[in-house]
N, C-alpha and C positions, 0 to 999 in steps of 0.2 A: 533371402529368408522367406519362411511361405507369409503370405498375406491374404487379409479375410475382408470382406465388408460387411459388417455385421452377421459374422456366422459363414458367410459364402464366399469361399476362396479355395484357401491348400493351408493344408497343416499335416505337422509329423505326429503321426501316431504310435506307438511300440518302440523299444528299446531291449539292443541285444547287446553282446560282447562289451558291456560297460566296462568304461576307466577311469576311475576319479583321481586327479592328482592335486593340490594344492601349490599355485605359481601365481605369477602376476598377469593379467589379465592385456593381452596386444592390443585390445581395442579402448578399452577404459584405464588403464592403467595400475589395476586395485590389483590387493593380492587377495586371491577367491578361488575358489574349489571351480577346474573345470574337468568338463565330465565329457568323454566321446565315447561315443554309441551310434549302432547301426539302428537304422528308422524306416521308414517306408512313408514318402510324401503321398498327402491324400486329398483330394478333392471332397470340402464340405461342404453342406449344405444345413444353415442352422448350427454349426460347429458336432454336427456328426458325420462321420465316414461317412463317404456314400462309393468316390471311386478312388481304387489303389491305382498311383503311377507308381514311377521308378525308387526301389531302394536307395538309401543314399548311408555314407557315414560323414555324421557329424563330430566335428575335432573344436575340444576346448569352446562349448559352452558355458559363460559365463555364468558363474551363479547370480550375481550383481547387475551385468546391463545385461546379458541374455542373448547379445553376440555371439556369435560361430562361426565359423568355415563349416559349407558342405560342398561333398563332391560324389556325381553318381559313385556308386557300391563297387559296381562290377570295376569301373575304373579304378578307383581307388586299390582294389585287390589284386590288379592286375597291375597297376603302378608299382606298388608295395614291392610281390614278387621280382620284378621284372628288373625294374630299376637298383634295387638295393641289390640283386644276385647279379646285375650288370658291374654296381661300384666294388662289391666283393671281387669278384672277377678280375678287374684292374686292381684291386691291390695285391692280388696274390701274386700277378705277373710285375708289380712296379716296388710294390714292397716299402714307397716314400712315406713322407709325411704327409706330402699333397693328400696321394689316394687314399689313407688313414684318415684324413680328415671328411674325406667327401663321401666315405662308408658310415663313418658319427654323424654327419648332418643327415644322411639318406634314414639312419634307425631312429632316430630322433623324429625327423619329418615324417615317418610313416609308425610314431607313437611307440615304438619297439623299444622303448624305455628301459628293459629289463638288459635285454640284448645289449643296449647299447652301453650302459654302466659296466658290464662283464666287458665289452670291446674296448672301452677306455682302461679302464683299469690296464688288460692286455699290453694296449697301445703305451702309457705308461712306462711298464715293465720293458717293454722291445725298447723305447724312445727316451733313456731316463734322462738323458740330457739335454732335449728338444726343449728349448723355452720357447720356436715356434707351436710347436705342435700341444704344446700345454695352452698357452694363449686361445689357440684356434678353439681348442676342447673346451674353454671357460667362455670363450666369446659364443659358440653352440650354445652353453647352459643358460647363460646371458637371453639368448634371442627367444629363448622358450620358456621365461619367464623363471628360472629357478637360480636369482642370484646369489642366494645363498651354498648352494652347489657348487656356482662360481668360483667363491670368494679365495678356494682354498688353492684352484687351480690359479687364480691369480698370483699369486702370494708364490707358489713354487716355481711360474715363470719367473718373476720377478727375482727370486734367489738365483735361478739359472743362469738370466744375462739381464743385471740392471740397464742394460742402456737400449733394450728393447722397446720400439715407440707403444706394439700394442699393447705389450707389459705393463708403460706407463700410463700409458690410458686406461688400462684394465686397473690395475691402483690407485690413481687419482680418483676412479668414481668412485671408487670403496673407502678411500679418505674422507672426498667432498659428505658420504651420506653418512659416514660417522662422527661428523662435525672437525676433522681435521682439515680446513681449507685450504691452510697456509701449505700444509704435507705438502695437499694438490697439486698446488701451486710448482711447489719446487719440481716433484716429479713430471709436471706439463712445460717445465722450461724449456725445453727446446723446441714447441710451440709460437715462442714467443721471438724467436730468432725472426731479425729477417730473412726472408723469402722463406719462409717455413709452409707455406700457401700454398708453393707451389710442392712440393713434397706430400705432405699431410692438411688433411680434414681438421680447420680449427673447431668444429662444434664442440669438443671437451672443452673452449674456453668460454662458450656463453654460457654452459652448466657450470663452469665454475665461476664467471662473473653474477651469475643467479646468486648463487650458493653464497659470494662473499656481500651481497646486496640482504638476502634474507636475515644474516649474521650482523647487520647496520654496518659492515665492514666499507664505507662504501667509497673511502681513497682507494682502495685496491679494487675495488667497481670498475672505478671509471679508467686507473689504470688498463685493466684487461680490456675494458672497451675504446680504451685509446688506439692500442694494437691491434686489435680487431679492424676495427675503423682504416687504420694506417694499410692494412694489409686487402681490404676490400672497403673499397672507399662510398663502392653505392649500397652498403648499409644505412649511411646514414639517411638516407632517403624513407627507408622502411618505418614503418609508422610503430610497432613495436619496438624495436632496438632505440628508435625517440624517444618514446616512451620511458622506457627503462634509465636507461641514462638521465634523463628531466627526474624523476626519481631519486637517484640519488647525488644528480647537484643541488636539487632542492633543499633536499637534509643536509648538503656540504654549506649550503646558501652561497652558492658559485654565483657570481656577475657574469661570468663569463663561459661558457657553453664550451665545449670538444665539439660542437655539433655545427657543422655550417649553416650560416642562416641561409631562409629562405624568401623570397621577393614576392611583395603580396603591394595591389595596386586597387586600392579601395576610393572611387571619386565619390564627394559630397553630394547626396543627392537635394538637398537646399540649403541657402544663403540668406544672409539677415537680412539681405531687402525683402522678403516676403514676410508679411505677420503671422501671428498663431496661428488665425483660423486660416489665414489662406495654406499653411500648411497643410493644418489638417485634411482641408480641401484635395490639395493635390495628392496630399499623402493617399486618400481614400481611391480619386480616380485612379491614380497610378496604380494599388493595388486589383483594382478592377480591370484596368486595362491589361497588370501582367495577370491576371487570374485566367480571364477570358483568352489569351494568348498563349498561356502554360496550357489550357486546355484544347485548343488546338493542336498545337502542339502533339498535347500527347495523343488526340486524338488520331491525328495523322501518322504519330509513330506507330498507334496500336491498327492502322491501315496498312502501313509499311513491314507489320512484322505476325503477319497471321504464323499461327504454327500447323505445320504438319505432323501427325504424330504416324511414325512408321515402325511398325510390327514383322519382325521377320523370322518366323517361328522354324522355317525349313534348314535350320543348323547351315543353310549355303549363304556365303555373301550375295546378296543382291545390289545391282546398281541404280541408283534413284536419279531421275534427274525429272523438276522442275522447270520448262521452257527452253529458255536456253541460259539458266545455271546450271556451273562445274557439277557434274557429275556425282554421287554421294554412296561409298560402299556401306551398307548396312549389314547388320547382323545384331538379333536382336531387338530390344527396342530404343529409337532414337526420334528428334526433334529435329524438325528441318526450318527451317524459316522462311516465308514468301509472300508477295503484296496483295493488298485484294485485284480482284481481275478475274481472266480466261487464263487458264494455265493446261498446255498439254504434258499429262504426265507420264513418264515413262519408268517400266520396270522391265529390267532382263538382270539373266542369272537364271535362277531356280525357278523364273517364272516370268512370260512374258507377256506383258501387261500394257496398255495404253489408253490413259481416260484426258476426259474434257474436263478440269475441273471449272464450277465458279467458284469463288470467292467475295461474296459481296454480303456488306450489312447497310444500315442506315447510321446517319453519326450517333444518334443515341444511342445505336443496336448497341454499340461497339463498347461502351461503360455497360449496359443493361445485362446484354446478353453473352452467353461462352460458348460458343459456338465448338462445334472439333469435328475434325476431316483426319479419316485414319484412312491408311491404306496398307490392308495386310497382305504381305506379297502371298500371291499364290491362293488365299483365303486359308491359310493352314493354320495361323494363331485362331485359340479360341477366343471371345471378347465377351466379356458379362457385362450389360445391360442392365441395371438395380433399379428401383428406386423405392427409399429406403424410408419407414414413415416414425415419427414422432408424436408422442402422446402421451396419458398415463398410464394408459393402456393400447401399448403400440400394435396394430399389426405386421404379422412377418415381412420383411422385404419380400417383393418382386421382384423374381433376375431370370430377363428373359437372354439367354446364350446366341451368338452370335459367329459366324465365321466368314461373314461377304468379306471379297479380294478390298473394296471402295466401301467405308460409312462417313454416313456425315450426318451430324445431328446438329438440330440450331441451337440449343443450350441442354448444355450439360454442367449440374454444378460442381463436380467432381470430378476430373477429367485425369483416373489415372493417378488418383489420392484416395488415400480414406475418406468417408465423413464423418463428422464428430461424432463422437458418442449420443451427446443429446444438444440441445437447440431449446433457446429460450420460450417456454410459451404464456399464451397470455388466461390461459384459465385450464378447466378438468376438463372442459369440450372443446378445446383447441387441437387442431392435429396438424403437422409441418409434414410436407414431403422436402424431400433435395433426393435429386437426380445424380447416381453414379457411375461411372464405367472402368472395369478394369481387363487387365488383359490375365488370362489362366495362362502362365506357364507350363505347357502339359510336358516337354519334352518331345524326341522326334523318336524311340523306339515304338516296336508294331504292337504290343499291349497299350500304351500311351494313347496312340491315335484309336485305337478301336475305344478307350475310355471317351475320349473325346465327341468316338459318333455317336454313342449309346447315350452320353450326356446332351448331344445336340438331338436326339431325338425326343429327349422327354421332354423339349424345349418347344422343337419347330423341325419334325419330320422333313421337310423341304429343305432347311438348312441344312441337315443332316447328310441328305442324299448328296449333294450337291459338295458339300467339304469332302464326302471319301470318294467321289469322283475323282476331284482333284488330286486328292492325296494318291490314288490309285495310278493315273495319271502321270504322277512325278515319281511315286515310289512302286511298280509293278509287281517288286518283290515282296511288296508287302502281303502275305498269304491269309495273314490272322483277320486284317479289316476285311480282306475279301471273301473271305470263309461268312463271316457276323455282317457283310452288308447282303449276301446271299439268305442268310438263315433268317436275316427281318425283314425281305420281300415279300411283301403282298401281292396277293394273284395283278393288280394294278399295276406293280411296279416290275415285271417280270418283262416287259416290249423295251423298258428303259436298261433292265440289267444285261437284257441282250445283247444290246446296242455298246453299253461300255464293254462287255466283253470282247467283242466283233473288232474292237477297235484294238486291240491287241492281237490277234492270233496271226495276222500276218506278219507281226515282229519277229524280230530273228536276233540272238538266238531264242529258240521256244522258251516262253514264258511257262512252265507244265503245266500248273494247278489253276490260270484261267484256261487253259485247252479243257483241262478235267471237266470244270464247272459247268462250263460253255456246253459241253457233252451232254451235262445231264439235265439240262434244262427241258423242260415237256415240248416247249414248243419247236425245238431243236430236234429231238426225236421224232417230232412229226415229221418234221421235212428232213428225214430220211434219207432220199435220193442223190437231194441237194447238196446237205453235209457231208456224204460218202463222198459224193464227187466233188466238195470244196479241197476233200483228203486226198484224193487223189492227184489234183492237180499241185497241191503241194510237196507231194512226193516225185513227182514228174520233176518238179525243178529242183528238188535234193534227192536222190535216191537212198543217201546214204545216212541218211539222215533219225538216228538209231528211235530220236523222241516223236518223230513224225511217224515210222513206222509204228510203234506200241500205239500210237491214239487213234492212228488207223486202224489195228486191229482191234483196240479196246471199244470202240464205236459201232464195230462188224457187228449184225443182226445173230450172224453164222456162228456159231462156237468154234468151229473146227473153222474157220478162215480166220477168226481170233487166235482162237491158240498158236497155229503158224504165222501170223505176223509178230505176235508175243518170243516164238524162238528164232527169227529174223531178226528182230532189234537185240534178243542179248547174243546173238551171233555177230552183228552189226556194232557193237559196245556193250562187251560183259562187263564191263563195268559200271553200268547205266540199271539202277536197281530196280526201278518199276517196273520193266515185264514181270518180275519174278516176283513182286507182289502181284499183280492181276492174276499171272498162273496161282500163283497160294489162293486167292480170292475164288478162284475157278473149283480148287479145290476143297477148300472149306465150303461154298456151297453145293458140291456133289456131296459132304459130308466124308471124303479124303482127307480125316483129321492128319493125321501121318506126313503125307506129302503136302498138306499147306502148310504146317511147321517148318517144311525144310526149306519152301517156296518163301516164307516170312522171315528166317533167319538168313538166308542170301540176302532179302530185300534189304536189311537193318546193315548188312554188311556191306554191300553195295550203296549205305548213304541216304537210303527213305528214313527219313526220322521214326523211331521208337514211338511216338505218341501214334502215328498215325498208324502201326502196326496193332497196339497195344489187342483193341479190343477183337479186333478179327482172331489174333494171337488166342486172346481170350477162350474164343469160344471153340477155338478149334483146342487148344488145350482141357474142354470142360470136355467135348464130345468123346477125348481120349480117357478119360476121369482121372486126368492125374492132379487128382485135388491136394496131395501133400506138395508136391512141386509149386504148383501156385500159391497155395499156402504160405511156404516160406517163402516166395519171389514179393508178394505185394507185404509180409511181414518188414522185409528187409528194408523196402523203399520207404516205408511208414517210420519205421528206425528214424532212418534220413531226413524225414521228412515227415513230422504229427501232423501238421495241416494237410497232405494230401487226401483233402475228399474222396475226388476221384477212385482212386487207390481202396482208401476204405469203403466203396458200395460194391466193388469186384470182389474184394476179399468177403465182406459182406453174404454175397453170395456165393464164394466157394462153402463158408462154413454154415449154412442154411441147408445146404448138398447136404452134406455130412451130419444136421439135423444138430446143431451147434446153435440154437438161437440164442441164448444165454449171450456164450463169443461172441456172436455176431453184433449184437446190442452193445456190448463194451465197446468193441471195438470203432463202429458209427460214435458212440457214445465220447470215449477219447477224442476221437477227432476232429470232434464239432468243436469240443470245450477250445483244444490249441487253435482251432481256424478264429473263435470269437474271441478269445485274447489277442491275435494277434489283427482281427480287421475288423471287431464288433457287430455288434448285434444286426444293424442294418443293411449289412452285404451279404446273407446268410443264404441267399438263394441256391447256391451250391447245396448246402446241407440240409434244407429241406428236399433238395432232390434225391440225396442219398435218403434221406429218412423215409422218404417219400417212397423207394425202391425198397425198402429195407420192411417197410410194410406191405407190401404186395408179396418180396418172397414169403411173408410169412401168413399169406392168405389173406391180410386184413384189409381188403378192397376199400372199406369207407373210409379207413383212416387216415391210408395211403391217398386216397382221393381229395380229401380235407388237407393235407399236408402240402398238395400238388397246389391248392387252390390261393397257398399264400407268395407263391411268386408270378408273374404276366409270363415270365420265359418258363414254365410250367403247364402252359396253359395245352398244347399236344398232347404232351403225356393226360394231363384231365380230361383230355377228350377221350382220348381211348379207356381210360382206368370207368368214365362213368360209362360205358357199354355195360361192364361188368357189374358196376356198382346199383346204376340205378334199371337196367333192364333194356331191350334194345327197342322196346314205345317209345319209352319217356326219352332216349338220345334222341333218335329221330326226330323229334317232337321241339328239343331245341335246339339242335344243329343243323345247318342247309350242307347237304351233301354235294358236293359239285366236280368237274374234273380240276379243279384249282386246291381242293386239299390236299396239303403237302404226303399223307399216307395214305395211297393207292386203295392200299388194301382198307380201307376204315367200310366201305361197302358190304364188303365178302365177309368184315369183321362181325357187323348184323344182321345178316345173314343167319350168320351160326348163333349167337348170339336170341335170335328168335327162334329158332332150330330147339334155345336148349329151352326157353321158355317154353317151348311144347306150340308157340304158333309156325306150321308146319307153312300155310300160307302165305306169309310174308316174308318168311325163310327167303321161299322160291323167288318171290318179287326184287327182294332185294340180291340173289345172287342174279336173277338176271339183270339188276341194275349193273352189279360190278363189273360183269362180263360186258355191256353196253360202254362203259365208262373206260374199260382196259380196250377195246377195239378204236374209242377216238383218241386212246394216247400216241398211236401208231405204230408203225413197222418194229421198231425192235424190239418188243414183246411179243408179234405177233404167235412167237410159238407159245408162250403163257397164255395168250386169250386161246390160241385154237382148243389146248388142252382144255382151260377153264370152261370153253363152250360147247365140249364134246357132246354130241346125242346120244353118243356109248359109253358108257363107264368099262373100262378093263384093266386088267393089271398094268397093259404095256405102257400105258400113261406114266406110272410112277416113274418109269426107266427114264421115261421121255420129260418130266418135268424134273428128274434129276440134273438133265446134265443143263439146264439154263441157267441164267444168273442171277435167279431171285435168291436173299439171303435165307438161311434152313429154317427161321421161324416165320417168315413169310410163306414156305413152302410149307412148314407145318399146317398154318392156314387152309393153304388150295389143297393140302392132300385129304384134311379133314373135310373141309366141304365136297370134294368130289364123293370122299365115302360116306357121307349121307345119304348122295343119289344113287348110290351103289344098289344093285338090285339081289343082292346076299348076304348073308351074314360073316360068307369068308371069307368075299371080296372086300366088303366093311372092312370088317378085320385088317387086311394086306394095306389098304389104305392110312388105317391109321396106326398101324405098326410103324407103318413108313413116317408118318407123322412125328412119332415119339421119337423117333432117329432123329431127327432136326432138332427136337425141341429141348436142346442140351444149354439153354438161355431160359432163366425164369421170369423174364420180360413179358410183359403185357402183350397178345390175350391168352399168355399162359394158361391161366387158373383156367377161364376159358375151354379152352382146348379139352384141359384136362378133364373137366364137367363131363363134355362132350364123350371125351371116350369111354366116363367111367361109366354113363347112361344111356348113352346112345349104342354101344357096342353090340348088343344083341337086338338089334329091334331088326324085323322084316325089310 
């Protein structure tokens, strides 16, 4: 179940495919309304959403104690299907009562309630003489809490073949709770045979010894527990079954016991030779002396039995050992036992690990203080850190997030429990802190852990790096956290991201998407030479090697040595999709709308995931204007799917095209409402981003600017949007321009930018800043700098910055700022014609651009 400390933990939010039925309840035993529905467990903070883990569905939520079973979503779904269309399967080839039965328990287990009343009944009809298979179907109805569904399947076994044992246990219980005992009783006689023990389960006779005990029946009590007794003799040992029995020979006022006595050797601790007080005396020291000795005692047991608390969050068993104690497979979280000391500890499995511990306190420490030594294999579990304050006016807890492999703290007063609600205090200016730690169960899928970083960065950036190292490390395939640990590097952190990249690419088989990354890192394109010839010599020792070949090409400076190693590797493995994106990519940005669609539906079909095609897809779609096609395509998915943001800021912009702003509005407008129903108000970063785009298509730079300015992952886009908004002084003015800005182009942006302002002179400064800035990025742009630095403007440029790999509204950029310097009005012209061909995205510096053409287009 999720768990909080005051506000800070997991909890389920939202509820889909409800089912309320009324049963008895597995965990508490009540008969109460339980309800399963699909959820989506959430990481709080203050008891508001902050991050979505994994969907789960919850089964039979008590109304009453508020028990459940959960089990991830996806599995659940896939159990469902799988399993149940496996037991169907065998019954259609076996046709029994067995496999009839194990398709009722599978529709039943996976809540098919409806299904499964229609299968009985069937079942029924085919089996009308089965008093097994009737049994089995009541014993089903029985386990799921609907004994009254039961009672009638019982009753028609039992007409079937009286002499059925589960028949008679299935009626005995429905006698003993209708207050017929005695019925019970008969129907459970052959229970009471000897050696029936070994044949059948006596528990139907302590429910019935219950049963004639609650009824003051209690000769027939202690009969049933005579046999009982007789047939399992170390019952009587049991301190309840004592119980019960002393119960009702008490009300019999029996001398004489069913129960064997027990030997109890109790010496006098004084004799009448000593007087009152010298008793008293002794009596006193003696207590003092065993006081002082119980606390040794326990002091030395509480030295003898430190705990270990071990966290094993990577779904792998790991093996634990302690010194030299037995070995301990984990999984999960578990309690290890060990004495204070030097202990070398070990972990292998999922992670290989070897620490020094101490263990040591002082004797006081050891009552005073709670110490706790966790070791989380691998550092993959997250650990929260609390400490939680009391008052009458409490401040919020503190919870600093944690994920070192080794913590050890010298007291904690919650080690892995809640703390109370409140704590006694001694006035209105009294304030109590207590210390807690818990562990976040985040799960092991790649949305999970990327939750995981982005919570440990609002925590402790350091921590943060450091756990999706590791996780990277153990899980390579994980694309999503290495995407989001790319996107949150600071020019700082880019010598460190290198470094865990580097550390992958001579794996084998190619990991792709760290080769991708690795590629496009600045400092990686610098060294140029080096990279080509890392490519090289990898290719030397695979030739054949279809993903080696594409990244050697994709890396080439050369377009035409790219595009041939691109038709090498799908010659080398047509079935290996990526050339055939990079070719589509090649031709979406020569503005080849036509052939990058068929270069993008190869790639989707050869296996590149659809999301990673979507937006290229996009635009080469937009450049073709086939706005009714996309139209329906992103309506369709929205169908499927009201929360997809995403989805609605693309569609967004198809119908702003087509001058639809009204639709457009709705449609952002819909989608926000379903995303905040279903993850609330404070995850909403997404839909500000959409609103945020959704006012720029529609011209309104400040609002769009204001809108960008309420999420920190927004904060790019507000970089660019205030060019526009606030003028290209006042950017300059708060932002330091450097080669570490993740958008190249944000120079050449102000530029133009100043251009439209009418300052003609810093225009110029700053395009020869960007042209400075694109010469220290290195060799493979240098065909973009040489154009951008040209001392001649001509047409043959355009051709010449067509065929490179900047995207078309980048290119829009350079062809407008070339045709500024243009020394014509028709050479202008030809430039920013060319311009409006790219600019089929109404992305930032759209508006921009567009200024630029509507004013600048005739000037000298």
């Amino acid at each position: 179940m999720p768990s909080s400390i005051n506000g800070v933990g997991t909890h389920y939010y939202g509820s889909k495919s409800k089912n309320v039925r009324t049963a008895v309840c597995q965990h508490c035993g009540q008969k109460a309304e339980l309800t399963s529905y699909e959820t989506r467990l959430w990481f709080v903070l203050f008891f508001v959403p902050i991050i979505p883990f994994g969907r789960k569905r919850i089964s039979d939520q008590c109304a009453e104690c508020n028990r459940h079973f959960a089990i991830d979503l996806k599995q659940w779904e896939t159990g469902r299907q799988s399993e149940t269309a496996s037991a169907i399967g065998r019954f259609r080839k076996d046709q029994s009562e067995e496999s009839a039965l194990d398709v009722h328990g599978q529709l039943l287990g996976f809540q098919q309630y409806e299904d499964a009343a229609a299968f009985r009944e069937d079942m029924q009809e085919r089996f009308p003489e089965s008093a097994q298979l009737t049994a089995g179907l009541a014993s089903h109805l029985e386990f799921i809490g609907l004994p009254g569904e039961a009672s009638e399947l019982w009753e028609r076994s039992f007409r079937l073949d009286p002499e059925l044992p589960e028949a008679r246990v299935g009626m005995a219980s429905r006698r003993m709770h209708g207050g017929k005992t005695d019925e019970a009783r008969e129907l459970l006689s052959f229970l009471e045979q000897p050696g029936a023990e070994q044949q059948y389960s006596l528990d139907p006779l302590f429910d019935l010894a219950g049963h004639y005990q609650q009824r003051a029946d209690h000769e027939q009590a202690i009969e049933v527990f005579e046999i009982l007794l007789k047939a399992h003799p170390a019952l009587a040992k049991d301190h309840k079954i004592r119980a019960f029995v002393r119960t009702s020979e008490k009300a019999l006022h029996r001398n004489e016991s069913i129960l064997p006595t027990t030997q109890h050797s109790v010496s006098g601790l004084f004799t009448s030779q000593y007087s009152s007080n010298q008793r008293w005396v002794v009596g006193i020291i003696s207590t003092l002396v065993l006081a002082v000795v119980g606390m040794g005692i326990n002091n030395e047991y509480i030295r003898r039995h430190r705990s270990l608390t071990v966290i094993n969050d990577t779904r792998i068993a790991a093996t634990i050992q302690i010194g030299d104690q037995l070995p301990v497979s984990v999984v999960g979280m578990q309690t290890l036992t060990m004495s204070e000391g030097t202990h070398t500890l070990r972990v292998s499995g999922p992670a290989e690990q070897e620490y020094t511990l101490e263990v040591q306190a002082g004797y006081w420490d050891r009552w005073t203080k709670n110490p706790v030594w966790v070791v989380n294999v691998g550092g993959a579990g997250i650990i929260a850190d609390a400490t939680v304050y009391y008052a009458v006016h409490p401040s919020a807890p503190t919870v600093r997030l944690i994920a070192d492999p080794l913590i050890v703290k010298r007291h904690v007063d919650f080690a892995f429990e809640p703390p109370p609600e409140s704590v006694a205090l001694s006035g209105e200016s009294d304030i109590q802190t207590r210390t807690a730690i818990a562990w976040l169960d985040v799960g092991d899928a790649s949305d999970t852990t990327v939750a995981a970083f982005d919570m440990l960065q609002q925590s402790d950036v350091a921590q943060a790096w450091s756990y999706a190292e590791r996780e990277l490390r153990r899980d390579p395939d994980n694309e999503n956290l290495l995407n989001v640990l790319a996107l949150s590097s600071k020019p700082r952190d880019m010598s460190r991201l290198r470094t865990l990249l580097e550390s992958k690419i001579d794996h084998r088989p190619v990991v792709l998407h760290w080769h991708r990354l690795y590629q496009n890192l600045p400092d990686v394109s610098k060294d140029y030479e080096q990279t080509r010839g890392l490519y090289e010599k990898f290719l030397q020792a695979d030739p054949q090697n279809a993903k080696l070949i594409y990244l050697r090409g994709r890396f080439d400076r050369a377009l035409e040595v790219g595009q041939e190693a691109l038709l090498r590797a799908i010659e080398t493995d047509p079935e290996f999709g990526w050339p055939y994106f990079s070719r589509g990519y090649t031709h979406m940005c020569s503005a080849e709308w036509q052939s990058a669609l068929d270069d993008f539906q190869l790639a989707i079909e050869h296996s590149v995931p659809q999301e990673k095609v979507q937006i290229y897809r996009h635009v080469s779609m937009l450049g073709m204007r086939r706005l009714s096609e996309l139209e329906q395509q992103y309506t369709d998915i929205l169908v499927e799917d009201p929360t997809s943001i995403g989805t609605a800021a693309l569609l967004a912009e198809v119908l702003v095209i087509q001058n639809r702003i009204e639709d457009a509005e709705q449609v952002v407008r819909n989608t926000a409402s379903s995303l905040r129903e279903r993850v609330g108000e404070r995850h909403m970063d997404s839909t500000y981003a959409t609103q945020a785009m959704l006012s720029y298509f529609k011209g309104e730079v400040d609002a769009c600017k204001e809108l960008a300015g309420k999420s920190r992952h927004l904060q790019p886009f507000r970089r660019m949007v205030s060019i526009e908004s606030d003028g290209a002084a006042e950017f300059v003015g708060q932002y330091e321009l450097n080669d570490d800005v993740p958008n190249r182009w944000l120079p050449l942006t102000c530029s133009l930018a100043f251009h439209a302002d009418g300052d003609t002179s810093n225009g110029e400064i700053w395009y020869d800043r960007a042209v400075e800035q694109l010469r220290r990025l290195g060799p493979r742009i240098e065909c973009t700098t040489r154009i951008l630095g040209s001392e001649t403007i001509s047409a043959g440029l355009i051709e010449e910055l067509r065929r490179t790999h900047e995207l078309p509204m980048d290119k829009a950029v350079i062809l407008t700022g070339l045709g500024l310097r243009a020394d014509s009005d028709h050479l202008r012209r030809q430039f920013f014609d060319a311009a409006k061909q790219m600019m089929v995205r109404r992305r930032p510096p759209y508006l921009l651009l567009k200024r630029i053409h509507e004013t600048a287009g005739g000037q000298p």
